[in-house]
C-alpha angles and dihedrals in degrees: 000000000000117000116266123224111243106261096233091056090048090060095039087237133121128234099260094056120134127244084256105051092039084060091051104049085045097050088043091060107025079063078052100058104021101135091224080069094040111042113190098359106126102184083054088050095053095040083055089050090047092045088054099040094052083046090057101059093027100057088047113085102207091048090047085060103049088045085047096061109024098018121215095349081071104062112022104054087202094051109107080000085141095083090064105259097339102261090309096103093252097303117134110259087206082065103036091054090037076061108047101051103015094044107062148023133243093003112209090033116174127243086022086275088124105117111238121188118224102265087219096055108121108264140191115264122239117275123243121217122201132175120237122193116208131184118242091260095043088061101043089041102039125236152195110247127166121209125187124243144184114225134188098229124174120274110266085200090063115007098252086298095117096211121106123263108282096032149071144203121279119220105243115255091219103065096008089237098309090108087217131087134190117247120185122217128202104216139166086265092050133264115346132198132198137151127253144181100289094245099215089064098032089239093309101116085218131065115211107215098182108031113206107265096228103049095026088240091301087115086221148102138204117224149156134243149169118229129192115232122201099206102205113220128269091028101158124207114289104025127127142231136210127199118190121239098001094108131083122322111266123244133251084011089308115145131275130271127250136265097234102193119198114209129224120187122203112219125240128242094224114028132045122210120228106184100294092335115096124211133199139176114227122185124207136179126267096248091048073059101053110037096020123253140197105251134181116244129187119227118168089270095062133264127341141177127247126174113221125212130248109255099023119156137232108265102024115144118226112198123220104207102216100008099115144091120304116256107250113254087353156077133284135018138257117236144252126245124208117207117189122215111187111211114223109223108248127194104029129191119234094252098053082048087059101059100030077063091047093051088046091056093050096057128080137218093261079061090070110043097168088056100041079054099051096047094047091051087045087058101037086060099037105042118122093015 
């Protein structure tokens, strides 16, 4: 197997990063070396699956910590597979661990009172996250969309048993099962007694003798898979999807894990997105400003048209009841905002000089109310100074 970057150097973020900063430097780089901005480009393609890959153990807690302490033995089962299960008799490491810190409660409870759950009890497989970046219009409208992803799936050779064809696990003689076993301890307040991991199964409860030869007696696969996405509309940047039972296979027959998407959003050109309310800048002449006109303006249904007023300003905000985005998973619409931006004429002829001078002289200063406003205000505070 080839050798894997270290996580936190994919990501360009020490060990001791917070949850916050981890997801930036993921979402920054995973906008990098999505192949939809990078066509054609396979070392961004492969940076983008590595990115991905390093945000998935590495935003799950449980799998940060396993990666934390064992590194990438102890969260990909296949991974150093080749020495024939890694000096654990066979048993997934991913399970024992699960085990270990997700199955009881107050380990190293006193007295054996410490709950401990049965580590052959059916449990939920891990989840998967992959980004997903959508245009402006995929994501107002909805869309289908399908991502690739790499799932632990049970071993078709041996059921997920992780024993080879023809036998089976053994319960192991030390904690009869149980996976865990009682030490006593001699301390300054007496003999003490608490439960810990049964050493000889790693906490399994089971030893496998033969492993099965094609997942190393992890029980499980790696494989890839496409998988169809229905993008509901009105999804916003940064929101996530899950989709149930996409994730990895679940342990001891438990179900499977979920497909967790993180949405990017590319932005528009033209329009700018505020929640479910749209907004767009449309210019108009100087003229459509000042007598009113009938102009075309774009919402994300396509072109209406809107009369504006005589005498509107630069600047003045029209509003479009119902013309925004759908509510996700929901009724009724945002709405779109018109801001009018009113374009001043450059490079005029002599003659059009000429008569723009002439129209100036024939208006009067209750033509301008803004400026006879602001005058008056100007002399009331500066009279007499």
């Amino acid at each position: 197997m080839a050798e894997k970057r270290d996580y936190y150097e994919v990501l360009g973020v020490s060990k001791t990063a917070s949850d916050d900063e981890i997801k930036s430097a993921y979402r920054k780089l995973a906008k990098k070396y999505h192949p939809d901005l990078n066509p054609g480009d396979k070392e961004a393609e492969e940076r983008f699956k590595e990115v991905g890959e390093a945000y998935e153990v590495l935003s799950d807690k449980q799998k940060k910590a396993r990666y934390d302490q064992f590194g990438h033995a102890g969260v990909d089962p296949n991974y150093g597979a080749g020495a024939g299960a890694g000096g654990f008799g066979g048993v997934d490491l991913n399970d024992i661990l699960g085990d270990l810190f997700g199955g009881f409660g107050g380990f190293g409870g006193f007295g054996g009172g410490a709950r401990r759950a049965n580590p052959n009890a059916p449990r939920k497989g891990a989840d998967i996250r992959v980004s997903l970046v959508l245009s402006f219009m995929e994501a107002v409208h909805g869309c289908k969309k399908i991502v690739t992803v790499n799932t632990q799936d049970v071993c078709s050779e041996c059921g997920g048993s992780g024993a080879a064809k023809g036998s089976t696990p053994e319960t192991c003689p030390d904690c009869k099962g149980s996976g865990f076993v009682s030490v006593q301890q001699r301390t300054p307040f007496g003999v003490m007694q608490s439960s810990q991991p049964c050493r000889r199964c790693a906490g399994k409860g089971k030893i496998i003798k033969t492993p099965c030869s094609k997942c190393h007696g992890t029980g499980k696969t790696t494989s890839s898979k496409r998988v169809e996405i229905t993008i509901p509309a009105g999804i916003d940047d940064d929101q996530n999807l899950r989709v149930q039972g996409k994730g990895d296979a679940g342990i001891n027959g438990g179900p499977n894990g979920d497909l967790i998407v993180i949405v990017t959003v590319r932005p528009d050109p033209m329009f700018e997105r505020d929640r479910y309310d749209v907004h767009v800048v449309v210019p108009i002449t100087y003229s459509q400003a000042v007598m009113g006109d009938e102009v075309v303006v774009p919402t994300i249904d396509g072109k209406v048209q809107y009369t504006v007023p005589e005498g509107t300003q630069s600047g003045t905000t029209f509003r479009l009841r119902g013309k925004g985005i759908q509510y996700v998973n929901g009724r009724g619409r945002g709405d779109q905002y018109v801001h009018v931006e009113v374009e001043i004429p450059k490079k005029l002829t002599k003659t059009q000089r000429e008569a723009l001078k002439h129209f100036e002289e024939t208006l009067k200063e209750e033509n301008y109310e803004k400026r006879k406003g602001f005058f008056k205000t100007l002399k009331e505070k500066f009279e007499g100074k």
